[in-house]
C-alpha positions in Angstrom: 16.1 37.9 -15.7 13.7 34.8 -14.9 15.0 32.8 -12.0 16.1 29.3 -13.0 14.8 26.5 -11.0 16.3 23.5 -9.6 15.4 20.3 -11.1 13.1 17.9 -9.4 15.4 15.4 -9.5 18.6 15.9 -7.8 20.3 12.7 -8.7 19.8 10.7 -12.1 22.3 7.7 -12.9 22.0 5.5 -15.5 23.5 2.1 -16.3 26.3 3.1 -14.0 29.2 0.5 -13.8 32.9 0.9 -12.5 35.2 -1.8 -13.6 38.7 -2.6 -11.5 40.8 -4.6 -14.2 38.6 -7.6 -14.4 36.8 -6.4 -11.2 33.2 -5.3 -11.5 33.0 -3.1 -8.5 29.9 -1.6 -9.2 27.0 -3.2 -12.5 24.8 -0.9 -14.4 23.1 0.9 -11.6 20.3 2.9 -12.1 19.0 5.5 -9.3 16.8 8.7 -8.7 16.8 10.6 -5.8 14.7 13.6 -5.7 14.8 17.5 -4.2 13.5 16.9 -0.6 14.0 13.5 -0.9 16.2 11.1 1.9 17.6 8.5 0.1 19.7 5.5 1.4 22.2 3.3 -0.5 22.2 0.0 1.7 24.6 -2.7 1.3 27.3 -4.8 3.7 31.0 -3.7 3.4 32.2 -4.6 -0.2 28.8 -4.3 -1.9 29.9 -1.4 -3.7 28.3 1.3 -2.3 31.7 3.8 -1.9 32.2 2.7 -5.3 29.0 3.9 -6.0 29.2 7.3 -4.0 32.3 8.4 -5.6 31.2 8.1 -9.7 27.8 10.2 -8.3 30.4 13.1 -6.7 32.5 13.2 -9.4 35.5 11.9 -7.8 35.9 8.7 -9.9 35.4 8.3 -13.3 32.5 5.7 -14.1 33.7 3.0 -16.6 30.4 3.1 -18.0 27.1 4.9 -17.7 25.8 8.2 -16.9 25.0 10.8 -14.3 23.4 14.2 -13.9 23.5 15.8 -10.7 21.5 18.7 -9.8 21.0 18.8 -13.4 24.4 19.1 -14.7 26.3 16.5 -16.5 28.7 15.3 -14.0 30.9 13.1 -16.5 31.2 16.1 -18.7 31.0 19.1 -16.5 31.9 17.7 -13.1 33.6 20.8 -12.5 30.5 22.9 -12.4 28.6 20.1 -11.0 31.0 19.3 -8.0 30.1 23.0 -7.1 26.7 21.8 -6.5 26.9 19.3 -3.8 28.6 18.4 -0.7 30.2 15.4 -0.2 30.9 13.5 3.5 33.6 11.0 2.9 33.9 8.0 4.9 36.9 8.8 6.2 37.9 12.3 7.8 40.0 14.1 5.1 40.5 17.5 6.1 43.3 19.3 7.4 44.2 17.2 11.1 47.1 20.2 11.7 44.3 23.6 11.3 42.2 24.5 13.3 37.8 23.9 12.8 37.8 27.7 11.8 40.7 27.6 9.6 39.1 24.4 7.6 35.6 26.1 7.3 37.7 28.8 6.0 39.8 27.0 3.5 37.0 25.7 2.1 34.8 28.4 1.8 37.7 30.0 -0.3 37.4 26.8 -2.7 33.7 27.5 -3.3 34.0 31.0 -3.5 31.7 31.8 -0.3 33.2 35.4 0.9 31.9 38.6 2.4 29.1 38.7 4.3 27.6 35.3 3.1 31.2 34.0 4.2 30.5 35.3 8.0 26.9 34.5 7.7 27.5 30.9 6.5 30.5 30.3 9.0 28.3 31.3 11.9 25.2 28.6 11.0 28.1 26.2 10.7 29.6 26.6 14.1 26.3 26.9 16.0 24.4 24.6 13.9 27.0 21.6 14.2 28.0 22.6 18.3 31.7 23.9 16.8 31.5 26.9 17.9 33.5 25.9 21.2 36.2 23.9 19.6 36.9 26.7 16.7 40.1 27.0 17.6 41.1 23.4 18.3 43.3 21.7 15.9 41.1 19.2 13.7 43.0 16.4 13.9 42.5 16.5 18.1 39.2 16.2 17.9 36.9 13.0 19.2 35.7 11.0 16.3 32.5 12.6 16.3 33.2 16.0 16.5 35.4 15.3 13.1 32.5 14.3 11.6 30.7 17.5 12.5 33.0 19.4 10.9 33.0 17.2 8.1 29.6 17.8 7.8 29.9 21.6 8.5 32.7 22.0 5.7 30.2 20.4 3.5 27.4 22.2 3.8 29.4 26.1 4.1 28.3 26.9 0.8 24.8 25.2 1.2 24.8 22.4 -1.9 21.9 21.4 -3.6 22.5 17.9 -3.5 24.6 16.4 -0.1 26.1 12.9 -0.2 26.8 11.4 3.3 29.5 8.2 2.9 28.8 5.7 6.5 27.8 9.2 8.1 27.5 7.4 11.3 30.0 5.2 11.5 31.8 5.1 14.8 30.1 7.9 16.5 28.1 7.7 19.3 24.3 7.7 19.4 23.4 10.8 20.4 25.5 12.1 17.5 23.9 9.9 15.4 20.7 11.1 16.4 21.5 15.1 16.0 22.9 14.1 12.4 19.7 12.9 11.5 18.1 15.8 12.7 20.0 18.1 10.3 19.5 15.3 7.6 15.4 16.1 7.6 16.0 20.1 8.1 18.2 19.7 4.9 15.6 17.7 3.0 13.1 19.9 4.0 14.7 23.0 2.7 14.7 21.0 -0.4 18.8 19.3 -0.8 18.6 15.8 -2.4 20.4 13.8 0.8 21.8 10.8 -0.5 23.2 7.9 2.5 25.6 5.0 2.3 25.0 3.2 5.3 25.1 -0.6 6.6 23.2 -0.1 9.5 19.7 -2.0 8.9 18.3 0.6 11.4 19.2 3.9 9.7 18.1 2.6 6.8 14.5 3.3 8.1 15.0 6.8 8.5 15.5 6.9 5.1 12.7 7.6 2.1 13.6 6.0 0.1 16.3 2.5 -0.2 18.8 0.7 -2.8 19.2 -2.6 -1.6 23.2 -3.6 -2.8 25.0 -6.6 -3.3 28.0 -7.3 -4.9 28.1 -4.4 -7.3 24.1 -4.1 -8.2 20.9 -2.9 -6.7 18.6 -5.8 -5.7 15.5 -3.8 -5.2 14.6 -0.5 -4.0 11.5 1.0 -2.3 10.4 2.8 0.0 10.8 1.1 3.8 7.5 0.0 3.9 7.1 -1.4 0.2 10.3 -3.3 1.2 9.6 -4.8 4.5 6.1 -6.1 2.4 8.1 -8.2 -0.2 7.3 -12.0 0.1 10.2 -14.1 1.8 11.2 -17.2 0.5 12.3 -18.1 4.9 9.9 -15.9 6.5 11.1 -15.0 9.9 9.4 -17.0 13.0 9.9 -15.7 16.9 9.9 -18.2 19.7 10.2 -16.9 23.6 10.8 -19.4 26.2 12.8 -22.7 26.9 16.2 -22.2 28.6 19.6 -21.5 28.0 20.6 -24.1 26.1 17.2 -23.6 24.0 19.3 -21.1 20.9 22.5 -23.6 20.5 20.3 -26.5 20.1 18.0 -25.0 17.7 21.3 -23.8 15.8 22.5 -27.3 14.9 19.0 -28.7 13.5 19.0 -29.3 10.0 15.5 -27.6 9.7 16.9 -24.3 10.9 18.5 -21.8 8.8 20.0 -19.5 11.1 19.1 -18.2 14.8 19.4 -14.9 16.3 18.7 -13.5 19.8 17.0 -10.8 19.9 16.2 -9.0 23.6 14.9 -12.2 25.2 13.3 -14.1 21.9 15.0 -15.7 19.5 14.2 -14.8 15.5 14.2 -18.5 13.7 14.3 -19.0 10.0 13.8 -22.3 8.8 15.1 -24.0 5.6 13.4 -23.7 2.8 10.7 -26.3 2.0 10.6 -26.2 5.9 6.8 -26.4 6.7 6.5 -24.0 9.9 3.7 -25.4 11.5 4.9 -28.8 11.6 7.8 -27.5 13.0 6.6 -25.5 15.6 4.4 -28.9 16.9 7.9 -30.8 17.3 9.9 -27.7 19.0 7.1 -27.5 21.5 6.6 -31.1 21.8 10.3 -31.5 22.4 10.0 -28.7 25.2 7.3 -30.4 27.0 9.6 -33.4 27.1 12.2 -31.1 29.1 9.8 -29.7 31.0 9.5 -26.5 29.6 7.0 -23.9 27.9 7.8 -22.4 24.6 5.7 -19.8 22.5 6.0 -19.3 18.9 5.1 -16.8 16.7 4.7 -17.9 13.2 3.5 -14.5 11.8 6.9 -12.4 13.6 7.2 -9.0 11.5 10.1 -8.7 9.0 13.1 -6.5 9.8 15.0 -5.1 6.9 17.3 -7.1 8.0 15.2 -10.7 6.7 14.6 -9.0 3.5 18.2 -7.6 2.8 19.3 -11.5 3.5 16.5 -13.4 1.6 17.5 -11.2 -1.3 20.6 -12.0 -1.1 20.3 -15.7 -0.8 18.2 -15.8 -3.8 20.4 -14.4 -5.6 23.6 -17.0 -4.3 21.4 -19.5 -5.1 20.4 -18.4 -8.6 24.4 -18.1 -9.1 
């Protein structure tokens, strides 16, 4: 019998919405995310991306749209699709009063991992997510992290095609963090379509490829690069110098958009229509009143951060 393949794409959603009564939780999203592929769903609290999450796992019927996942239907067949990924919820939802080993075990029996592959799997789990020495420790003692090991590890027992990860981070420290990215890129390399919900404008890098949300829709997507390239409407200026007092007062003027430290500079963006150069020539003249030296950068490199706002604010003002 020919083997049959996985398809190339692991996640395919069209027009995907998710109404709430009147609320439109989620707006006709459309999103790919390959084999191999890292993807990241980006978006503050609220912007839908749970929402978003849970109509691609299966767990919540989509008010409109469609998904395949891993090549099956998952508004028709979510049965035999759910059997295809893992899913990391947000929130720890396993058992609090078994043990790590008796979870794994419980939900191996629910994918139907037994035998041999049932030892072989449980033993990659323990030693790949550093269980193996709280086995026998009640899950719902466990540190924060360590629960989200084991989330992780239940997840991945009978080794999906497709993993979604909901805030994987969230709350844990950053060594964690840093070890659950690790197993993020050996996944993807083996070939499992990762998909990420995060809010952290710093993970988002580690991703492939990004969805950009806000309020219910994706606002553009890219890779990290193609995004931090887009054309701001407030480009992003650094100045370094001046004193104390040098962030509050540039806070209050009416040129300035917003201000924010950032490890001894501070990263200005100016109102638009705001001509930066003519700017610049007043803060510094105003400095040399006070006696002090201030340097500018006009050219500062965006963050994902700039872009994730300007988008935002275009859209706001468009509304």
């Amino acid at each position: 019998m020919a083997t049959v393949e996985a398809p190339a794409v692991a996640i395919e959603a069209r027009g995907l919405g998710r109404d709430f009564g009147a609320f439109k939780a989620v707006r006709e999203v459309d999103l790919d995310v390959r084999r191999g592929e890292v993807f990241g769903l980006l978006g503050a609290n609220g912007a839908g991306k749970t929402t978003a999450i849970r109509m691609l796992c299966g767990t919540l019927p989509p008010s409109r749209g469609s998904v395949t996942v891993a090549g099956v239907d998952m508004i028709r067949h979510a049965r035999r699709a759910r059997s295809r990924i893992g899913y990391v919820t947000q929130r720890f939802t396993l058992y609090g009063d078994l043990t790590v080993r008796e979870n794994l075990l419980l939900q191996a029996g629910l994918y139907d991992v037994r035998g041999a592959r049932l030892a072989r799997r449980l033993d990659w789990a323990l030693a790949r997510l550093a269980l193996a020495d709280s086995a026998a420790d009640r899950a719902g003692h466990l540190p924060l992290g360590y629960q989200r090991r084991l989330a992780v590890a239940a997840a991945l027992l009978h080794e999906p095609d497709v993993l979604f990860l909901d805030e994987p981070t969230s709350g844990i420290d950053p060594l964690a963090r840093q070890h659950l990215w690790e197993l993020v890129y050996e996944l993807a390399a083996s070939g499992v379509g990762v998909l990420v919900t995060t809010h952290y404008m710093d993970e988002a890098l580690f991703c492939d490829r990004l969805a950009l949300m806000d309020r219910g829709r994706v606002v553009a997507n890219g890779t990290p690069e193609e995004l931090l390239a887009r054309p701001l409407a407030s480009p992003p200026l650094e100045l370094r110098g001046g004193d104390n007092g040098w962030a509050a007062m540039l806070a209050v003027a009416p040129q300035v958009r917003e201000v924010l430290p950032r490890a001894g500079r501070l990263r200005v963006r100016l109102q638009p229509g705001i001509e930066p150069e003519g700017w610049a020539a007043a803060v510094r003249a105003e400095a040399a009143q006070r006696g002090l030296s201030v340097a500018i950068n006009l050219r500062a490199a965006a963050e994902l951060e700039d872009v994730f706002v300007d988008l935002v604010e275009a859209r706001e003002a468009q509304s």
